[in-house]
N, C-alpha and C positions, 0 to 999 in steps of 0.2 A: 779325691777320687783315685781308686787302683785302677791303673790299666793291664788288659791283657798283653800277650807274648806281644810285642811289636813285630809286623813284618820287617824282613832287612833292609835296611837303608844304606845310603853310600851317597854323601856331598859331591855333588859335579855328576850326577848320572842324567845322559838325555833323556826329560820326562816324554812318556809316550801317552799316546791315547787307546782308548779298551770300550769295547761295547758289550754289555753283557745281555745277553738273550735271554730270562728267566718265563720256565713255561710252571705248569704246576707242579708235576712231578709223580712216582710211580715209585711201587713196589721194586724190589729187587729180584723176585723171582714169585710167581703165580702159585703161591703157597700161603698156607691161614697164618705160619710163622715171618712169612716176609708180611704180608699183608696188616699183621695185625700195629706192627708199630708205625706204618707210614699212615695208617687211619687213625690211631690216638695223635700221631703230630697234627697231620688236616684237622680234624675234626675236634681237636684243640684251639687251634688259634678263633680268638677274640671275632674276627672279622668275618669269618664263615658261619659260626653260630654265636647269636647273642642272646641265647637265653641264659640266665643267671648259674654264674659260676659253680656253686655247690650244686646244685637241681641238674647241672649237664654234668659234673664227670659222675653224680649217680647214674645218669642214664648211658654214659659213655659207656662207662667202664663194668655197669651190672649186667646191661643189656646189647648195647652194639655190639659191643665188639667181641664178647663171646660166641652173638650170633651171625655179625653180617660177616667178620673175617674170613670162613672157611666158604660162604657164600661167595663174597668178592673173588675169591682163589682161584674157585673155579670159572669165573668168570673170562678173570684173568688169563685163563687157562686156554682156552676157547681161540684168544687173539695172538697168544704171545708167538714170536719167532726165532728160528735161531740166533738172533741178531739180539735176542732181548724184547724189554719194551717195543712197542710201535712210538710209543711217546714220544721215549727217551730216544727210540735210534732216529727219528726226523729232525727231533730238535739237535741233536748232533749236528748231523747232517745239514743242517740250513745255518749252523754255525759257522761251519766249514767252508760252503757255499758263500758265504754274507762277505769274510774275510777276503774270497779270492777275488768276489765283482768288484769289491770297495778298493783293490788292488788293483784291478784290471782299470780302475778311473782312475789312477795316479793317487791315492789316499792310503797312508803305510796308517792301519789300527792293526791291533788287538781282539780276534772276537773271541769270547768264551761264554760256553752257555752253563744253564745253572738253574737247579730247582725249589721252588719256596720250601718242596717238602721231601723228602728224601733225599738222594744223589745224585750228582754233586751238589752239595748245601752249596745253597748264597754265598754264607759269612767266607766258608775257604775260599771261592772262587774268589770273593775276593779280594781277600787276604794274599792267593798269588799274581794277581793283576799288580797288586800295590809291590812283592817281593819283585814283578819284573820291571820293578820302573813306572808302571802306571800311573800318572800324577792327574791325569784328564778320565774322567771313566759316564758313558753312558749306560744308564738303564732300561735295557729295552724289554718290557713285559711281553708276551705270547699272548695277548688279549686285545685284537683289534676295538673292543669297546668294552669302556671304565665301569668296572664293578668296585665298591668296596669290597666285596667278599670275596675279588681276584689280584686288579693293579692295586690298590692300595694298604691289601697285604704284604705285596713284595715292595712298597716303598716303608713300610713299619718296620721289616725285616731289614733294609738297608739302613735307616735311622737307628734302630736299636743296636746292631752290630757296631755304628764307627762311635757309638757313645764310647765304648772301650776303647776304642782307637787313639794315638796322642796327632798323630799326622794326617789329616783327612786330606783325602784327594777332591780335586775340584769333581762336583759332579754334579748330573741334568739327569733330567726324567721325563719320559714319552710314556704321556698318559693316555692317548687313545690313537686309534687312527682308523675309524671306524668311517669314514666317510671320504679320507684319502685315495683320488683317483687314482694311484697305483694299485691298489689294492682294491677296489671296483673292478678294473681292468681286469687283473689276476682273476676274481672271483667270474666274472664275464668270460673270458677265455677259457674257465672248466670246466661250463658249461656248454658252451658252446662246441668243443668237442665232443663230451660227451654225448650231444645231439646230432651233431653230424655221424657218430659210427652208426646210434640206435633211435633215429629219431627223437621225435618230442611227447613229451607226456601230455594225459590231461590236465595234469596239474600238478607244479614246482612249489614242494614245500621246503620252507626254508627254516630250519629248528635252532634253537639256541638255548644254552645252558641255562635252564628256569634260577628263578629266585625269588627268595621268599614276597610276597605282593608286597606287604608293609615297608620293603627298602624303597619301594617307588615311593611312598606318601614320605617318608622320611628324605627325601631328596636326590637319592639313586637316582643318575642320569640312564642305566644302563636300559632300561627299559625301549627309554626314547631314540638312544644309539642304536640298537636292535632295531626295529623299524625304522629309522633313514638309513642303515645300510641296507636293507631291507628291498625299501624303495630306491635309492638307488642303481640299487644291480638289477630289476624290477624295468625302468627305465632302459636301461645300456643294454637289455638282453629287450625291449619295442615289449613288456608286458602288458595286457591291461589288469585291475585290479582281481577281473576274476580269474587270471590264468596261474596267479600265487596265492600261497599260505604263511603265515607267520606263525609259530606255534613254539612253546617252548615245552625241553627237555627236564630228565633229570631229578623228578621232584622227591623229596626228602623229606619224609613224617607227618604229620596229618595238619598242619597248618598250611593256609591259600597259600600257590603260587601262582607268577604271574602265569596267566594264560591268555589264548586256548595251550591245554596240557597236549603234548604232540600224537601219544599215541591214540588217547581217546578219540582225538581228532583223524586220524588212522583210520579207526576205524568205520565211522560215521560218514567220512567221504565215500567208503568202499560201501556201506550199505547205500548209499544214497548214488549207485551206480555208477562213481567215479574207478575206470576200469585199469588205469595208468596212472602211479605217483613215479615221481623223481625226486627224492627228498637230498637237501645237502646243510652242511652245518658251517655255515660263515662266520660264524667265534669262533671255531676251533682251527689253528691253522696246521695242527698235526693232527695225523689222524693217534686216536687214541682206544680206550673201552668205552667212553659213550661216543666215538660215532663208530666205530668198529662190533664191538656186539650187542649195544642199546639201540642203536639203530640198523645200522648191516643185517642184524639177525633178528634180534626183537622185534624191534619195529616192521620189518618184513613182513614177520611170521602175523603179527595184528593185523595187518592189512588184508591178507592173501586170507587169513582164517577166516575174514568177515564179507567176505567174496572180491575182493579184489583181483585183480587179472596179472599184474606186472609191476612190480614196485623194484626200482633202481636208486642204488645209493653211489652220490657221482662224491668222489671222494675229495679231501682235505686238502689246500692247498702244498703242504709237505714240500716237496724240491723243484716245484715247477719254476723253470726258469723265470715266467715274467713274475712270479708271485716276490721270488730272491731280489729280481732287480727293483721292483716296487720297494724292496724292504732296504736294500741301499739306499734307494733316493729319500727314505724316512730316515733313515741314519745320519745322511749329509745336509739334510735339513735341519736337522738339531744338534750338527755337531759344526754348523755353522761358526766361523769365526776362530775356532779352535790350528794350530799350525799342523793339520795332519795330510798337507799335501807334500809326496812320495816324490820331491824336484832335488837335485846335487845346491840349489841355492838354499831351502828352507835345512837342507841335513846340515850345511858347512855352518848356518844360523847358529842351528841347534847343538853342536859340535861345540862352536865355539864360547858360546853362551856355559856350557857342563864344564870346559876348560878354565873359565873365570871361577866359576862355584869352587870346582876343585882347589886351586889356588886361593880362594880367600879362605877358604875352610881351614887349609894347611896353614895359613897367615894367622888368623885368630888361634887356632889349635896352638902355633907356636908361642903366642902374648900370654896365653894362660896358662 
């Protein structure tokens, strides 16, 4: 087997630990030319669509994507900021955030974040975790609850990258944390502001990114993680059954998705005289294009066209503080065991431990 470039290495360097934050990932700029190649990467991989290889990139490539690109663009268009992405600039952002709480508890990591699909790719990210010493590396997917066609995308994408690699770093993977009271709390707390500025709705719909039905019968847990987070935050916010909706987003081509579909369901509340939704989207913890203009505006405009009176969209968890520090305590829960506590005893440890490496290195170096 040929291996690629190796990152640099150096015998006796203190190994460090690294979390990496991987969300899905965005265009480079709200154009049919940026747009079009981050939709053939997504809507390439095996895991998002499994319909037979030859019969999709016909339809990819004859049909999407000379049509949906310049559509997606302007979609795009609609949300983007000066800052960029909404995607990309949160998950930055909670990058940044992740490192300095995980600091603030006495714990010296690494956080870098990284996208399955566009920039920063995966594989660089990390390939520079490993160039700065990186020996210990978690993977933290942006997917409160396990989808094949989301976290176990970005664990393919990490297996198939270190096959090239000759040096693989120790590493762990957080596959869900969709029922983790930090992150109930989090979602508890944004609404619950939200209600204190503008009161309470009639009814708290809670949307999540659809998926094709048949991943449920084939063994998709995501289904089921969507409704116990569901219930839940349902629960922690004193709901009763009829005061929520469960309904999913997002749907893609004329085969079932799970439902109820959200906006149909939109609508049908509003004709059926429900005067007040508050809808919010608990898989996505950045805001993005589908809860930014799929639902922020879309979704509005369905409700309020169908006679609805006041449709509020209470926004993504993004940089709120408790949602950050819920996401530390999921970091130091699986990075249990690991020597990443920030003490003058575990550095002189680890100091001394890279000084022995270095010196045998140079030892053998010399024999041979």
């Amino acid at each position: 087997m040929s291996f690629q470039t190796e990152p640099s290495y150096t015998h006796g360097t203190i190994p460090k630990t690294a979390v990496v934050l991987v969300n899905l990932g965005t265009p480079e700029a709200p154009t049919a030319a940026a747009v079009r190649p981050y939709l053939k990467q997504f809507l390439s991989d095996r895991r998002v669509v499994e319909i037979p290889r030859i019969v999709w990139w016909c339809i990819l490539n004859g049909i999407i994507l000379p049509l949906r690109a310049g559509k997606s663009a302007a979609k795009y268009a609609t949300i983007w900021t000066k800052d960029g992405s909404p995607l990309k600039v949160h998950t930055e952002k909670q990058a940044k955030l992740l490192q300095g709480y995980l600091g603030q508890r006495g714990h010296q990591m690494q956080v870098a974040y990284a996208m399955s699909y566009g920039a920063p790719a995966l594989p660089a990210v990390l390939d520079k975790l490993q160039s700065d010493g990186c020996e210990r590396i978690l993977v933290l997917p942006a997917y409160p609850q396990y989808s094949a066609t989301t976290t176990a995308s970005v664990f393919d994408a990490v297996f198939a990258h270190y096959q090239k690699v000759r040096n693989i770093p120790e590493l762990r993977f957080i596959k869900h944390y969709h029922d983790y009271p930090g992150y109930i709390d989090a979602l508890k707390q944004s609404v619950l502001a939200h209600w204190q500025a503008g009161g309470r709705p009639d009814k708290l719909v809670m949307s999540f990114h659809g998926v094709p039905k048949r991943t449920l019968s084939l063994g998709d847990p995501y289904h089921c993680e969507c409704h116990k987070t569901a219930r839940l935050l349902a629960q922690a916010l004193g709901l009763t059954q009829e005061q929520y909706l469960v309904t999913f987003q997002s749907r893609f081509g004329k085969a079932e998705w799970l439902q109820p579909y959200t906006a149909p369901t939109l609508q049908k509340l509003a004709k059926e005289g429900v005067k007040r939704v508050d809808l919010m989207c608990p898989g996505f913890t950045s805001d993005c294009l589908e809860t930014l203009e799929e639902i922020a505006i879309e979704a509005r405009h369905d409700f309020l066209a169908a006679g609805g009176q006041e449709f509020n969209y209470i926004a993504c968890l993004n940089e709120s503080t408790v949602w950050v520090d819920a996401l530390a305590d999921i970091v130091l829960q699986h990075t249990s065991g690991w020597p990443t506590a920030n003490t003058a005893a575990s550095r002189e440890t680890q100091q001394a431990a890279a000084a022995i490496a270095r010196s045998e290195s140079k030892r053998l170096g010399a024999i041979s």
